[in-house]
C-alpha positions in Angstrom: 185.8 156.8 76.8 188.0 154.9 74.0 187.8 151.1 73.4 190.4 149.9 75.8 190.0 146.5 75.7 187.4 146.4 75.4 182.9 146.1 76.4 181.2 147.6 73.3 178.9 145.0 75.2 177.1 145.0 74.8 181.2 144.1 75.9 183.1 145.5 77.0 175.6 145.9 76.6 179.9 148.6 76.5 184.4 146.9 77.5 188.4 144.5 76.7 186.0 144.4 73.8 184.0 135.6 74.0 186.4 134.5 71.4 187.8 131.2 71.0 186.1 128.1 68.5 185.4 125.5 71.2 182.3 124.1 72.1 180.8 127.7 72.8 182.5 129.5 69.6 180.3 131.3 67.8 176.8 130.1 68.9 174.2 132.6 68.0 171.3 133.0 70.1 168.2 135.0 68.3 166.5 136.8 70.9 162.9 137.1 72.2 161.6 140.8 71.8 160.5 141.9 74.7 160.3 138.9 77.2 161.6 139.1 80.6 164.9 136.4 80.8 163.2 134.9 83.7 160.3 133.9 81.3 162.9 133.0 78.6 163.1 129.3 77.6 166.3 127.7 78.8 168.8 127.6 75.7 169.7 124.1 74.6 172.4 123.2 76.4 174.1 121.4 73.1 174.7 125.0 72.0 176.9 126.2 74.6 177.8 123.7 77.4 178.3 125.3 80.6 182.0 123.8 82.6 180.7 124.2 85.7 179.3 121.1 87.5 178.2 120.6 91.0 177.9 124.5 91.8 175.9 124.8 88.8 173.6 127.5 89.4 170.7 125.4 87.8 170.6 122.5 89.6 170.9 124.6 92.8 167.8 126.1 91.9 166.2 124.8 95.4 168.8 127.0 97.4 168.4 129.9 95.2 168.1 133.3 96.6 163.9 135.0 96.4 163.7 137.8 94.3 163.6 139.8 97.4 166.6 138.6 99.6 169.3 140.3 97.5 170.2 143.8 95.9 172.4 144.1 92.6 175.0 146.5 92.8 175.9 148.5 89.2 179.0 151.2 89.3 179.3 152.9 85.8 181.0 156.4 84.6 179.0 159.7 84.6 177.3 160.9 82.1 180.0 163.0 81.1 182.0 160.2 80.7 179.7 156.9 79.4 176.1 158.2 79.6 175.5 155.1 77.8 176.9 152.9 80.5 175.0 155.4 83.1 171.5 154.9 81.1 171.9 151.4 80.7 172.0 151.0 85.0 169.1 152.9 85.1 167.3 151.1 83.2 168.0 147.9 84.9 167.2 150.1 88.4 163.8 151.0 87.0 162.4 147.7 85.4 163.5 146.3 89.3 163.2 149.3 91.6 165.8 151.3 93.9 164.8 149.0 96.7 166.4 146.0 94.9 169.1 147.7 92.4 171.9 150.0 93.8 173.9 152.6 91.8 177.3 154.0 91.8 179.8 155.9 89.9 183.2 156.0 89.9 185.4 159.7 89.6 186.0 161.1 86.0 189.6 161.3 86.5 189.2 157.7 87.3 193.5 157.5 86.3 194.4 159.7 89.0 191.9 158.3 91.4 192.5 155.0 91.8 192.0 154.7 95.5 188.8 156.8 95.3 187.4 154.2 92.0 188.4 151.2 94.3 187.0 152.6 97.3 183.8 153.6 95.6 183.9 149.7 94.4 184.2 148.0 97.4 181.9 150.1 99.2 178.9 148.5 98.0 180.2 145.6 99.7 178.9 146.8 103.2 175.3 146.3 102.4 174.9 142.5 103.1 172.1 142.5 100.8 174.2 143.1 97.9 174.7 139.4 96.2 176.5 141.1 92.9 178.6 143.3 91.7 178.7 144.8 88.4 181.4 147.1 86.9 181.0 148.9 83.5 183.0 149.7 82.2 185.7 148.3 84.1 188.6 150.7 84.8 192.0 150.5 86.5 191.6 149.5 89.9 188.7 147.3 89.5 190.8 144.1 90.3 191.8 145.5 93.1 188.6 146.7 94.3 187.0 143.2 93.6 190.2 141.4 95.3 189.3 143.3 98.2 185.6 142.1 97.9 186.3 138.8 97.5 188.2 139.0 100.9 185.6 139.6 103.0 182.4 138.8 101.3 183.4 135.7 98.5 179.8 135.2 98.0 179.5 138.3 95.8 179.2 137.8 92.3 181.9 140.7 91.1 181.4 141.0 87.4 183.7 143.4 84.6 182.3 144.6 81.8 184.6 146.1 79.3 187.7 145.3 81.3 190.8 148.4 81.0 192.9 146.3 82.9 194.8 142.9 81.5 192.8 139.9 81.4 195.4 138.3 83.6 195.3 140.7 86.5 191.3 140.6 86.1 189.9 137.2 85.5 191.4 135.6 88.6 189.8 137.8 90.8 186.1 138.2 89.1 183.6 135.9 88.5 183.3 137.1 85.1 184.4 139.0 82.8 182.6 140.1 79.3 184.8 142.8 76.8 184.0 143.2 73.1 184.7 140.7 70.6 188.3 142.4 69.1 189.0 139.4 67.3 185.5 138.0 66.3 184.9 141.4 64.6 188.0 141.7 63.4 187.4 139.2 61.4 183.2 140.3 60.5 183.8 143.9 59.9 186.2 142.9 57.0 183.8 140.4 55.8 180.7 142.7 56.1 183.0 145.3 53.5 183.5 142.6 51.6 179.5 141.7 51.4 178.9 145.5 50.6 181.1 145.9 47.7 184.1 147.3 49.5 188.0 146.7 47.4 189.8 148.2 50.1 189.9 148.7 54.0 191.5 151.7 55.5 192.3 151.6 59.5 192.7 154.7 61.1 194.8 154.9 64.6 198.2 155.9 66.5 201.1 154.7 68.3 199.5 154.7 72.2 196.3 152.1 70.6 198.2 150.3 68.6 200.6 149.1 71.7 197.2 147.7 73.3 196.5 143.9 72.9 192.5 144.2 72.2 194.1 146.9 68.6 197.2 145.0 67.9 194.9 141.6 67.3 192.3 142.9 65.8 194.8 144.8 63.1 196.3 141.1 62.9 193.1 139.4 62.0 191.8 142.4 60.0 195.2 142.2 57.3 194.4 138.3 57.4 191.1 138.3 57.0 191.1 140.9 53.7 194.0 138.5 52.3 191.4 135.7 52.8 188.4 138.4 51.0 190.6 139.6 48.4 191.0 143.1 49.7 193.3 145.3 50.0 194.1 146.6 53.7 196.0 150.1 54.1 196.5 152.1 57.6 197.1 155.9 58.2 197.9 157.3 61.6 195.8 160.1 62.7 196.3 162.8 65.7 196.3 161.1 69.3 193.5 163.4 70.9 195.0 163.0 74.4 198.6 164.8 73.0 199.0 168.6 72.6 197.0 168.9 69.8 193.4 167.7 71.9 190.0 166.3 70.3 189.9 169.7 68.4 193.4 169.0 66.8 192.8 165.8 65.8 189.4 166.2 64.8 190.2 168.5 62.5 193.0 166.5 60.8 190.2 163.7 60.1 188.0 166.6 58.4 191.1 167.7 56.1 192.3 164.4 55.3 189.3 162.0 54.5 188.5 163.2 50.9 192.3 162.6 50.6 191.7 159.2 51.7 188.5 158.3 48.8 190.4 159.7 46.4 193.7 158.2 46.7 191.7 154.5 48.0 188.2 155.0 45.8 184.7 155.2 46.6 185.0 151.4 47.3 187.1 152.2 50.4 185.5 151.1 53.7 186.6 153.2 57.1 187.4 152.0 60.9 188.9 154.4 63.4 190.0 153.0 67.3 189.4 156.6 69.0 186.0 157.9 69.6 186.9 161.4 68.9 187.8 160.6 65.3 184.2 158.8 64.5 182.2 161.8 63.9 184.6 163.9 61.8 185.2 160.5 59.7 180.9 159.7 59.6 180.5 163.3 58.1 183.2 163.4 55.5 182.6 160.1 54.3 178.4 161.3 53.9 180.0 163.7 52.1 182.9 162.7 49.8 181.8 158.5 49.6 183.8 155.6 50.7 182.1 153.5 53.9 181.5 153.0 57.3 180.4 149.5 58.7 180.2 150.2 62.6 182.2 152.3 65.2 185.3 150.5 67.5 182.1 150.7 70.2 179.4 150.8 68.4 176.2 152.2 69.1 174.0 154.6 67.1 174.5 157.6 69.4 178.7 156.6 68.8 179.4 159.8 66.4 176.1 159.9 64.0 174.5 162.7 65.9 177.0 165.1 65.6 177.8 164.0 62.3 174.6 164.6 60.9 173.5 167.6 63.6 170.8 165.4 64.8 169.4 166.8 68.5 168.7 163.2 70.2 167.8 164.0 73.9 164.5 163.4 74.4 165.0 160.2 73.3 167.7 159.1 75.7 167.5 155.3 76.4 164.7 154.6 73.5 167.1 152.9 71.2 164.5 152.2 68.6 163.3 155.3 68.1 166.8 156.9 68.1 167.9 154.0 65.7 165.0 154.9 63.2 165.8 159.0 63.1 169.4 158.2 62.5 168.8 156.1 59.7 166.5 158.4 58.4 169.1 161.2 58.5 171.7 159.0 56.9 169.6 158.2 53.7 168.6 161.7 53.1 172.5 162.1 53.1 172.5 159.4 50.6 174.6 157.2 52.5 171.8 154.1 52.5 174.1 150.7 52.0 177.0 152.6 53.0 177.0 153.1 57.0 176.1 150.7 59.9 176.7 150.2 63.7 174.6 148.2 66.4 171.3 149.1 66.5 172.0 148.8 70.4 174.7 151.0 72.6 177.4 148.2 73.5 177.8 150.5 76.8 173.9 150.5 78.0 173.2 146.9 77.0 176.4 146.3 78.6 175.3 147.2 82.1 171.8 146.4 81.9 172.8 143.0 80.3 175.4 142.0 83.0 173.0 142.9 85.8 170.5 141.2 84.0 172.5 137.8 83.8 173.9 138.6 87.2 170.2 138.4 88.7 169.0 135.1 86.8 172.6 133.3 88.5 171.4 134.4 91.6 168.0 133.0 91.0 169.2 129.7 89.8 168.0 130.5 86.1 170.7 130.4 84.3 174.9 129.5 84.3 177.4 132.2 84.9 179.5 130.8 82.1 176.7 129.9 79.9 176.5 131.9 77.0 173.4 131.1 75.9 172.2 132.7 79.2 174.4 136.1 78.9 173.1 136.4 75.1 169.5 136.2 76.6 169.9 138.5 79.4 171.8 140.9 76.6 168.6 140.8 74.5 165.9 141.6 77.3 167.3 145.2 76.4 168.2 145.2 72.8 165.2 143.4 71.7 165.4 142.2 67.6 169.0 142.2 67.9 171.3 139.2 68.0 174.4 138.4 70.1 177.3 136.3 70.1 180.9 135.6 71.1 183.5 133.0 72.5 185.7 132.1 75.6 188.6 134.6 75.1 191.6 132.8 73.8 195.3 134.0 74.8 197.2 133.9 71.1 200.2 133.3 72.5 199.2 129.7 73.9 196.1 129.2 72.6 194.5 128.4 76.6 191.0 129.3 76.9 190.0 131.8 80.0 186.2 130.0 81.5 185.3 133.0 82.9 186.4 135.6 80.5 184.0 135.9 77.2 184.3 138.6 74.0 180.9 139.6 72.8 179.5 141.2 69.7 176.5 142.3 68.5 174.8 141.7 64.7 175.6 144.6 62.4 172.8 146.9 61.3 173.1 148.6 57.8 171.4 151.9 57.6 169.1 151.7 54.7 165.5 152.1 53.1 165.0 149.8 54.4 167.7 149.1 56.9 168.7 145.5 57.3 171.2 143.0 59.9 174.3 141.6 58.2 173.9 138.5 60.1 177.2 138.5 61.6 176.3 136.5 64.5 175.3 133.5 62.5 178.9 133.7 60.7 181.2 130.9 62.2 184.7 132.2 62.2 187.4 130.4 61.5 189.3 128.5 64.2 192.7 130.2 63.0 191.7 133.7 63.2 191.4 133.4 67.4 195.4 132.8 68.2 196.6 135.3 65.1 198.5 137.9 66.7 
């Protein structure tokens, strides 16, 4: 699936891609490797204030549900579709058993069954034992699935991650909602570049992304933020893979054009593309021909690198380290140490494990819905090492803060020998970049 927003987790582990500079902007939580959330120390509430007040989830601890009065509900793609998303419920299913975790997934032709995705939603519903609701990613006719929840059982946490739909049609009807940070990273990618060495930034789309809100900003805050580096940013317009010419088609016009591309921009050129199907073919001919690659529109390090370096990953599906290490491995014996990065988590597993992960410390009374202190902790129980961060989203045109609505992003990892973090997440972004449009 493309990046829609939104997660990766991460949007939005990931989906609509936590902006905004508030009291919440850009607080970094490091994470505890390894440690349950339950047994995680309650962040310092100077870092990220929660809004709520009297319904606040902690100091409603003493009518909080037991760990066995309630089942989570997670609906994800297949595995055709977001295996990611699909590994990322199971692994939530299996560290709390089938007895307390129920799955679901919605149809493949999701567009063209809408009543079948809502239906498939709401369903869950019937079990009065379900207490929440996740969604990830969140496709069309997940507001309408959750509007219909919220009508007969309001006491179900319904949460989005990775929202397709507009954050107006689906923030008033869900509790929360958690896409990738589109602007936040618009913003860090360029500056991670600009760390590296990189002169120039190339962007790589078409027409149909560039009309959505989560590509347009980000583009905006990308041109600004390369005037504020001192870079120069170009865009080329590559194959849509969903017109007449398919993922083959445009595929191949990303193989023929790249060394075109470091030539004409130099080996100082750094690369981002908004389609999925144009990562791997731009991973490979940059290995080959030079230039850079800081981290995919959802990044993971399953998003394009094995293919692009013929790497046979399956048995070790859901082990992030260990696929982290062999892809790294692979890169620098391409030579392209310094020169590639991603998340060292999938945005889309941490994405569903995460949500359902916060979704069951809310429950419990352990932590604030809109706390994001508490969604970065329940992110890290399953990216352990890594760090996350992200803001209230922020309309541009107004400049109004959404409470339940948050952009997420995860800490760059450059492939290396050794590999190292950027430290993105401990970057404060400034104000201005969140209402650029």
């Amino acid at each position: 699936m493309v990046n829609k927003l939104v997660s990766v987790l991460l949007a939005s582990v990931l989906a609509v891609s936590l902006i905004a500079c508030g009291d919440i902007s850009n607080t970094s939580v490091s994470q505890q490797t390894g440690k349950p959330a339950a047994e995680e120390t309650a962040a310092d509430p100077s870092l990220s204030p929660s809004e709520s007040s009297a319904d606040d989830p902690k100091e409603a601890s003493a009518e909080a549900s037991s760990e066995r009065d309630f089942r989570i509900g997670i609906v994800t793609g297949s595995y055709s579709q977001s295996e990611d998303d699909r590994r990322g419920a199971e692994a939530f299913q299996e560290k709390y058993g089938a007895e307390n975790v129920t799955l679901a997934i919605y149809p493949d032709n999701f567009t063209e069954e809408a009543d079948t995705t809502v239906q498939t939603i709401v369903n869950l519903a019937d079990d009065p034992s379900i207490k929440a609701i996740i969604v990830n990613q969140a496709v069309d006719g997940t507001a309408e699935a959750f509007r219909q929840i919220k009508e007969k059982r309001p006491d179900v946490l319904c949460i989005a991650g990775e929202a397709y739909e507009d954050f107006s049609d689906i923030s008033p009807v869900a509790d929360l909602v958690v896409n990738s940070d589109f602007v936040g990273r618009g913003y860090l990618i360029i500056r991670s570049a600009h760390e590296l060495g990189c002169d120039t930034f190339v962007h790589i789309s078409f027409p149909r992304h560039r009309s959505y809100e989560a590509v347009s900003r980000c583009i905006a805050v990308m041109q600004a933020a390369c005037e504020e580096f001192g870079m120069k940013f170009e865009m080329e317009t590559a194959p849509d893979p969903t017109t007449e010419v398919g993922v083959p088609g445009a595929q191949s016009f990303i193989l023929e054009h790249t060394p075109e591309w470091v030539e004409k921009y130099g080996q100082k050129s750094a690369y981002y593309c908004t389609n999925d199907a144009h990562t791997e073919p731009l991973i490979k001919s940059l290995l080959e021909y030079g230039g850079y690659f800081i981290e995919a529109d959802l990044p993971s390090p399953l998003m394009g690198y094995p293919g692009a370096l013929d790497l046979d990953l399956s048995g070790d599906a859901g082990d992030f380290e260990k696929i982290l290490s062999k892809v790294e491995n692979a890169v620098v014996e391409k030579g392209g140490a310094g020169r590639f990065g991603t998340w060292a988590y999938s945005y889309g597993y941490t994405g569903s494990a995460g949500l359902a992960e916060h979704a069951r410390n809310v429950i419990l009374g352990k932590s604030d819905l809109t706390d994001i202190s508490d969604l970065s902790t329940a992110y890290g129980v399953f990216s352990p090492g890594a760090d996350w961060n992200g803001s209230m989203y922020t309309d541009a045109a107004t400049g109004v803060k959404t409470d339940n609505t948050f952009l997420i992003y995860q800490d760059t990892y450059i492939f290396g020998d050794p590999g190292h973090y950027m430290g993105s997440t401990k970057v404060e972004i400034p104000e201005e970049y969140f209402t650029i449009q």
